[in-house]
N, C-alpha and C positions, 0 to 999 in steps of 0.2 A: 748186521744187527737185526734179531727175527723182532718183527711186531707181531700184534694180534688182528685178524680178521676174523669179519662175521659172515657165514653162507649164506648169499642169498635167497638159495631155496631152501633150505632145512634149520638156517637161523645156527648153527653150530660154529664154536668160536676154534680157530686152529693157530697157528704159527707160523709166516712166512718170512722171507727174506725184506728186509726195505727194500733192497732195489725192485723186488717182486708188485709193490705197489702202483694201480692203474693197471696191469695186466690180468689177462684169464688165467685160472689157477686152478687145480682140482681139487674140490674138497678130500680131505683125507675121511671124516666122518661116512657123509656119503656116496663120491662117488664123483661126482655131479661137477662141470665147470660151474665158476662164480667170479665174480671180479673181485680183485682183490683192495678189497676197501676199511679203512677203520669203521668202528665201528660210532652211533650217532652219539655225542659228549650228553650226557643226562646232566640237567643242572642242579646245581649244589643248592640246598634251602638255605635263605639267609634269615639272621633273626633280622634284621631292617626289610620290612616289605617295600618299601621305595625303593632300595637299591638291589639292584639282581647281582649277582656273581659277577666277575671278573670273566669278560671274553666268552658271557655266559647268555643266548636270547633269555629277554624277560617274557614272563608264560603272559595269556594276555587277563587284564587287568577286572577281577569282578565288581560290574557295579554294587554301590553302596544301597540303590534304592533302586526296587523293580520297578520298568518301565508304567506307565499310567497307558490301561489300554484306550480305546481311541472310544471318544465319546459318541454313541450312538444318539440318531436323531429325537427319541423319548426322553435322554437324558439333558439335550441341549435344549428342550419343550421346557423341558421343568428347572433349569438352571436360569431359562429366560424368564419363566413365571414368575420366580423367584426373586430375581433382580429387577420386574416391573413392581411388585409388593415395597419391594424396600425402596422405589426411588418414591411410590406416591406415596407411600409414607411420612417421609424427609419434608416433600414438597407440603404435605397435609401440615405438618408441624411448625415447620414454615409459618405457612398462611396462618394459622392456628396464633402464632406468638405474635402475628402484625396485629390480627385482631382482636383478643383478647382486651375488653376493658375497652372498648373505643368508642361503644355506647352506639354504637349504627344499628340497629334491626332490621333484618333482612323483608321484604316486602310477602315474603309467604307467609309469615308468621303471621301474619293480619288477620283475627276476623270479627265479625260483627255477631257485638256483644249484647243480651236483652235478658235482663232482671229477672228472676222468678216473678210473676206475678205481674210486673210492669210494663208499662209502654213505652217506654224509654230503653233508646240505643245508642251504643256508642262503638269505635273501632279499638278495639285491645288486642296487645301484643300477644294473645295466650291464653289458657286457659287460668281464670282467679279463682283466691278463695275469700270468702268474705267475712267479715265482720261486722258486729252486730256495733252501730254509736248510742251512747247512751247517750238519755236527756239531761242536757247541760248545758248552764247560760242561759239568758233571756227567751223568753218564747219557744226554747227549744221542746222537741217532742219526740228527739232523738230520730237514728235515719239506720243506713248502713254504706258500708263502701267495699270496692273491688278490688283486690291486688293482684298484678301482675308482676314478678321477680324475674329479670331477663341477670341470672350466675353468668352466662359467659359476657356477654355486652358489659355485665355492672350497672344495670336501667333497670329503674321499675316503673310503675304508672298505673296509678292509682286514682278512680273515679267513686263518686258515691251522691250524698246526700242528708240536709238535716231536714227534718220537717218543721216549721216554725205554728203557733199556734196562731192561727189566722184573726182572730182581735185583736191580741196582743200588735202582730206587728203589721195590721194597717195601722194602728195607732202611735206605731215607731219610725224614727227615719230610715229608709235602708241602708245609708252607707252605716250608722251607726249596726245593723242585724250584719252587714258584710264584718264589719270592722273585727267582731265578738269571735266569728265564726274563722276567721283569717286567725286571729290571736292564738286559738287554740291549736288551728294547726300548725301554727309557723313553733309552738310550745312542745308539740308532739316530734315534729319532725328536728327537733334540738337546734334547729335556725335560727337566720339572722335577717330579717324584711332588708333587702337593699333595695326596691324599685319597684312602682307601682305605677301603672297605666291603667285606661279605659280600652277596651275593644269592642269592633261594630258585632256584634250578630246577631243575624238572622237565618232564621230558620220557620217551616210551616207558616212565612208571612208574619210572622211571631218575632218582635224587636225582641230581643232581653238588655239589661242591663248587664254588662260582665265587667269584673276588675281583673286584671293579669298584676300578678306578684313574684320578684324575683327573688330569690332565697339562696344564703350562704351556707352549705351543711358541712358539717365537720368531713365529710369526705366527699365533697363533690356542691355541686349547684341542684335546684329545683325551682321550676316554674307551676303557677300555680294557677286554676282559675276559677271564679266563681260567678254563676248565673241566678241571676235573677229575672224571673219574666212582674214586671209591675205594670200591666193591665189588671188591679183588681174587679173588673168589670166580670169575670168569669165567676166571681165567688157570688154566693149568692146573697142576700138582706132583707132584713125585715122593718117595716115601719111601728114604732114604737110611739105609742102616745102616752104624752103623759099630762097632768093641769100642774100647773106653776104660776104663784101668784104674781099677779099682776096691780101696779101702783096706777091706779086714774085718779086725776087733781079735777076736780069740779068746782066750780063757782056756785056759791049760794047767793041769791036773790036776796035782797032784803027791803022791805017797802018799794019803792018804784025804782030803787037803783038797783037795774037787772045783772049789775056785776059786783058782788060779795065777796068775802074774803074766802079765800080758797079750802077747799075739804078733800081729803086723801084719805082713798077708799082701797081696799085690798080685793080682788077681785081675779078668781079661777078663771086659767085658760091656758085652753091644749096646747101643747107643742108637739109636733110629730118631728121624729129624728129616725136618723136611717142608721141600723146596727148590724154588723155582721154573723150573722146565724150561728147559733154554738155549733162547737164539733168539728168546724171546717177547718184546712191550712194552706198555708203556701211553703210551696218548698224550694230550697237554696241547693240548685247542685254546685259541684266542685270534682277538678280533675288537676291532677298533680304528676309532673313529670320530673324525674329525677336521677341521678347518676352522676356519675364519677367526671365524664366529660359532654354533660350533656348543658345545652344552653341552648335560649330562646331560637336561635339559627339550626340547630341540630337538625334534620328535613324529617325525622317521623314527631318531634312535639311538636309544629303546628296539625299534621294529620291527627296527630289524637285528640287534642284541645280542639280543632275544628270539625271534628266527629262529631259531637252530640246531638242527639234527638231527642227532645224533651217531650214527655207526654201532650 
C-alpha cells in the first residue's frame, strides 16, 4: 500500500511503499535523499471552540483580555495618593457625623470681643452681627446685642445690653428692672423660665449683682445671665432745695398764765433732697447661651458668661 510523503528539503509531496516508512528514500521531484515520513496532520476547525478535533493538538488558547502592563513607580505615586484622599476623607466624615450638633466649640474659635464705641469685652465664639434693641418696658432706653451662630455645633451666644434711664431706676427695685428684662427675653427666645439662681462676680474689684436663668426652647436649652453693677455711688447728684410748709404749735400767754391755749402757725422751710442728674443711666448687661445640647455643664458656657468686662 503506497502513502504519501513530504521532502524534506524541497517540501514536495511523492508516493512510497508502507513498508518504505522511517527509512531514507530519494525524492523523485528533486533528487535528494529524505526520510520517509507522513506528512504533519493540520487540524480540522471546529465550530465548538472548547473542544478541538478528535486526536487533533488544540492551537494554544488566546486570552480574552490583554495582559495589564506592570505598574511603573509614578503610577503607584499616584494610585497611593489617591487612596490617601479617599481614606481622610471617610475618616473626615466620620469625625464630621460624631460631631455635628454636639454643641462643643473648639477652643480656637475664641476671641475677645469689644463693642464699637465701647469699653466693654467679652470672649465670643466668632465673628457677630448686631442688632439694634428698641426702647421697651420700664426705664428702658433701648441697648443693642451680639450674635454669634455656631450651624455646625447647633450653639449660638448671644451678648448685649439695655440702657435703663438712671431716675427712673434708682427709684425702682432691681430685681423688679431684672425681672421686666428677663420676661422679654425669655418672650423672644419662645422659652420656658425653669430655674433661677444668683451668682458671685466679680470683676475690676467691681461686685455686680447677676441672676443665671435656665430656659426650655423648643429645640434645645439656654442659659441666660444678667448683670447688674448697683454701686449708684458713680452716678452723679445734685442737691435740690426746696421750702415746704411747716406746722409750729405755740402757746399764747394770757395775763400771768404763761401757758395759753395753743396757736398753729404755717411756716417755710428748706428741704434739701439729693436727685440724680438728668440725662444719665445705668445699664443691665445680659449673655445668653444656647443650643440644641447645651447646658449649664457644657465647658465653653461658663467661659463665656464668665468673660465679661463691663465698662
Amino acid at each position: 500500500m503506497n502513502v504519501v510523503i513530504v521532502c524534506a528539503d524541497c517540501r514536495g509531496k511523492s508516493q512510497v511503499d508502507e513498508s518504505s516508512l522511517g527509512g531514507m528514500v530519494q525524492c523523485p521531484l528533486c533528487g535528494k535523499p529524505t526520510v520517509a515520513a507522513l506528512p504533519a496532520a493540520v487540524p480540522l476547525l471546529s465550530l465548538d471552540d472548547d473542544a478541538p478535533a478528535s486526536g487533533v493538538a488544540s492551537a494554544p488558547r488566546v486570552p480574552d483580555r490583554v495582559p495589564t502592563p506592570p505598574r511603573t513607580p509614578l503610577r503607584k505615586g499616584i494610585y497611593a495618593f489617591i487612596s490617601l484622599l479617599l481614606t481622610i476623607a471617610i475618616m473626615g466624615g466620620i469625625y464630621a457625623a460624631f460631631r455635628y450638633g454636639d454643641g462643643q466649640i473648639p477652643d480656637r474659635s475664641w476671641l475677645t470681643f469689644t463693642p464699637p464705641g465701647e469699653k466693654s469685652s467679652i470672649r465670643m465664639p466668632g465673628e457677630s452681627t448686631v442688632e439694634r434693641i428698641p426702647a421697651e418696658g420700664f426705664a428702658s432706653q433701648g441697648g443693642q446685642r451680639f450674635r454669634v451662630h455656631r450651624w455646625f455645633e447647633k450653639a449660638d451666644a448671644e451678648f448685649g445690653w439695655v440702657d435703663l434711664d438712671a431716675t427712673k431706676a434708682v427709684a425702682s427695685r432691681f430685681d423688679d428692672l431684672v425681672a421686666a428684662l428677663r420676661d422679654r427675653k425669655v418672650k423672644r427666645l419662645d422659652g420656658k423660665l425653669t430655674g433661677e439662681s444668683r451668682v458671685n462676680f466679680v470683676v475690676k474689684n467691681r461686685k455686680f449683682e447677676v441672676r443665671q436663668y435656665l430656659i426650655d426652647l423648643p429645640k434645645g436649652k439656654a442659659v441666660m445671665q444678667i448683670y447688674f453693677d448697683p454701686d449708684i455711688e458713680r452716678l452723679k447728684f445734685q442737691t435740690v432745695r426746696t421750702l415746704e410748709p411747716h406746722t409750729l404749735v405755740l402757746d399764747i400767754p394770757t395775763g400771768w398764765d404763761l401757758k395759753g391755749p395753743p396757736l398753729s402757725v404755717e411756716v417755710p422751710v428748706e428741704v434739701r433732697q439729693m436727685h440724680v442728674e438728668p440725662g444719665q443711666s445705668l445699664r443691665l448687661y445680659f449673655a445668653i447661651a444656647s443650643g440644641k445640647n447645651v447646658t449649664r455643664e457644657t465647658p465653653w458656657v461658663p467661659k463665656f458668661l464668665g468673660s465679661l468686662v463691663p465698662e
